[in-house]
C-alpha positions as CSV (number, residue, x, y, z in Angstrom):
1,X,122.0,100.9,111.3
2,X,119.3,99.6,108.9
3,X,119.9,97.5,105.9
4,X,118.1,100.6,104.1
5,X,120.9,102.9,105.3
6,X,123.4,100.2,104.7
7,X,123.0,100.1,101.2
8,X,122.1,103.4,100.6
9,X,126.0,104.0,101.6
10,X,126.6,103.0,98.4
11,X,125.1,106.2,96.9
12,X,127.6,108.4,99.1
13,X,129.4,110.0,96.3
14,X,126.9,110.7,94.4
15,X,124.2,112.8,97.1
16,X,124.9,115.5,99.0
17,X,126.9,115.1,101.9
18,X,125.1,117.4,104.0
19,X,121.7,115.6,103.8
20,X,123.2,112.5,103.4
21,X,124.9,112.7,107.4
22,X,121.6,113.4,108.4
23,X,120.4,109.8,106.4
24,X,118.2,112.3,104.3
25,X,118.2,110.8,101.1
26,X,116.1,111.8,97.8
27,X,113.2,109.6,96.9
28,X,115.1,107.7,93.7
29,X,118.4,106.7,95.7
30,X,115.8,105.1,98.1
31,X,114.0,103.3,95.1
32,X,117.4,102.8,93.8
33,X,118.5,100.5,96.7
34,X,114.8,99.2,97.4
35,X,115.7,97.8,93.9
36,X,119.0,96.8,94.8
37,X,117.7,94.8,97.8
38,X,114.8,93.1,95.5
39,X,117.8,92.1,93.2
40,X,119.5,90.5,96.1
41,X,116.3,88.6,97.4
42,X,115.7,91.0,101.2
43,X,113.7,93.7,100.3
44,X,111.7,92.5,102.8
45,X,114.6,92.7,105.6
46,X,115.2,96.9,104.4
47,X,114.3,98.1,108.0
48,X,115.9,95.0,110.2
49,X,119.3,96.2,111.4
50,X,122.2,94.9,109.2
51,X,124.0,93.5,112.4
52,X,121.3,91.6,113.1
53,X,120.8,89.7,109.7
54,X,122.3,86.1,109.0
55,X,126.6,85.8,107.2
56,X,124.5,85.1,103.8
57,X,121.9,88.1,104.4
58,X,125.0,90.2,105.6
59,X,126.6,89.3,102.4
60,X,123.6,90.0,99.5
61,X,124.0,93.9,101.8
62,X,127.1,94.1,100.8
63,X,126.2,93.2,96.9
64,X,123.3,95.4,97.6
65,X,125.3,98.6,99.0
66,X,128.3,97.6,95.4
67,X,124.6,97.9,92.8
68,X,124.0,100.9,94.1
69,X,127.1,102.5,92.1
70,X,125.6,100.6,89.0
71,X,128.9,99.1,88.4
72,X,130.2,97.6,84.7
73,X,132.5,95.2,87.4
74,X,131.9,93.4,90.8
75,X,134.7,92.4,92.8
76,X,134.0,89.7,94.8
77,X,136.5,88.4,97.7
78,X,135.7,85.2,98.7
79,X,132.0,86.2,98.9
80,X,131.4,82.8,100.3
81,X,133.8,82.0,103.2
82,X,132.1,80.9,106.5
83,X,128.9,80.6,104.9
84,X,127.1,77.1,105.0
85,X,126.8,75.0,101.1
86,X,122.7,76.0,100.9
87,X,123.7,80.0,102.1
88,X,126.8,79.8,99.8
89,X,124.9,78.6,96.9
90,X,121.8,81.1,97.5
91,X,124.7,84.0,97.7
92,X,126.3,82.8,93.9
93,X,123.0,82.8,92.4
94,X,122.6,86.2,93.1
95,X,125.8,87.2,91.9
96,X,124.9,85.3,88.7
97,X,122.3,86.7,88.1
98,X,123.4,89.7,88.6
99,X,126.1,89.0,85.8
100,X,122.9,87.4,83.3
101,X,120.4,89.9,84.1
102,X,122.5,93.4,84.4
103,X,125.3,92.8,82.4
104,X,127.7,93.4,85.1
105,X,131.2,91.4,84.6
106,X,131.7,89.6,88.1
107,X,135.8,88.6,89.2
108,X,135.3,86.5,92.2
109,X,137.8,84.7,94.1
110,X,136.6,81.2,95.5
111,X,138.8,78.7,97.3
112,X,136.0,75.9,96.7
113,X,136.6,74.7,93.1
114,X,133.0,72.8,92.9
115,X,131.6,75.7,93.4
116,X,134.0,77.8,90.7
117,X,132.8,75.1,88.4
118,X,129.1,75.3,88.9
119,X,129.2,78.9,88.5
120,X,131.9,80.7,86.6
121,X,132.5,80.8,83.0
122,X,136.5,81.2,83.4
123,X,138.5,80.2,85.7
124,X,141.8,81.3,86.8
125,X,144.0,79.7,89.3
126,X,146.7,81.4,90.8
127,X,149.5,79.7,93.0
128,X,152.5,81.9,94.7
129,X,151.3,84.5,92.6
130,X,152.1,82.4,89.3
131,X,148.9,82.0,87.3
132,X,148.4,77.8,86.7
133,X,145.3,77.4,84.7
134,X,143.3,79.9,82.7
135,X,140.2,78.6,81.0
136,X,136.7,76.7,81.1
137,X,135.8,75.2,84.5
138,X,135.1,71.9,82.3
139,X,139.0,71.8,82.2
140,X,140.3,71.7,85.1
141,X,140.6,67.7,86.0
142,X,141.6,66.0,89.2
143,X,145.3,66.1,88.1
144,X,145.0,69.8,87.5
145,X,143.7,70.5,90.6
146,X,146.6,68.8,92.0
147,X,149.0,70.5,90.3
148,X,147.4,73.6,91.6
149,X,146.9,72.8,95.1
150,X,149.5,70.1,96.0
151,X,150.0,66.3,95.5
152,X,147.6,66.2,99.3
153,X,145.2,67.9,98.0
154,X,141.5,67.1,98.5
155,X,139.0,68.5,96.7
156,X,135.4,69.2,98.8
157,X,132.1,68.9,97.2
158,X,129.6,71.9,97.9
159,X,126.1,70.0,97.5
């Protein structure tokens, strides 16, 4: 399938079902995702196949496909993992800008807290489903990261 096709998934409750099985869609979903996929940085990837794009490209799809239900909240699970530092950097940018430019509140769970730090505005950090810190990424110092992650903790830069 497309990235095109991917993302205009996203508009699946909202078109008729009928044309939309036959990948028929009207002219302003298809503007609506081209716009969705010029957010994200791959317009120019809309007619590759999805399967064939890179873990970050496959990932700013997925963000793509979530814009396309103009959401007030993005869930992000670990949006990141098994994505390189330079891919896992380009991917958070997008997401905050996505939170700057559209408004849209972003609740992303990261397990690398550089990269919490560099890029969220609150943190909250749960352990055994107990929360442990709630506040500004400024706050959380090595012996709060301990404290969250264990005495052997290491923390890992993303550069």
């Amino acid at each position: 399938s497309s990235v095109m096709r991917n993302v205009l998934t996203g508009r699946l409750g909202y078109v008729n079902p009928w044309l939309s099985m036959l990948g028929i869609f009207p002219k302003e979903e298809r503007e609506r995702a081209r716009q969705a996929l010029k957010t994200v940085g791959i317009l120019e990837k809309a007619d590759n196949r999805a399967d064939a794009l890179s873990g970050g490209q496959q990932q700013r799809v997925g963000i793509a496909r979530a814009l396309m239900q103009e959401p007030k909240l993005l869930l992000a699970d670990e949006p990141v993992s098994a994505l390189d530092p330079a891919t896992s950097h380009s991917v958070l940018k997008y997401v905050e800008q996505i939170n700057r430019d559209k408004g849209v509140t972003v609740l992303c769970s990261l397990h690398f807290l550089s990269l919490a730090r560099t890029y969220a505005t609150r943190i909250i950090a749960l352990k055994d489903g107990n929360m442990m810190f709630d506040g500004s990424p400024r706050d959380i110092d090595e012996n709060r990261f301990r404290e969250i992650y264990g005495e052997d903790a290491v923390e890992v830069e993303i550069t």
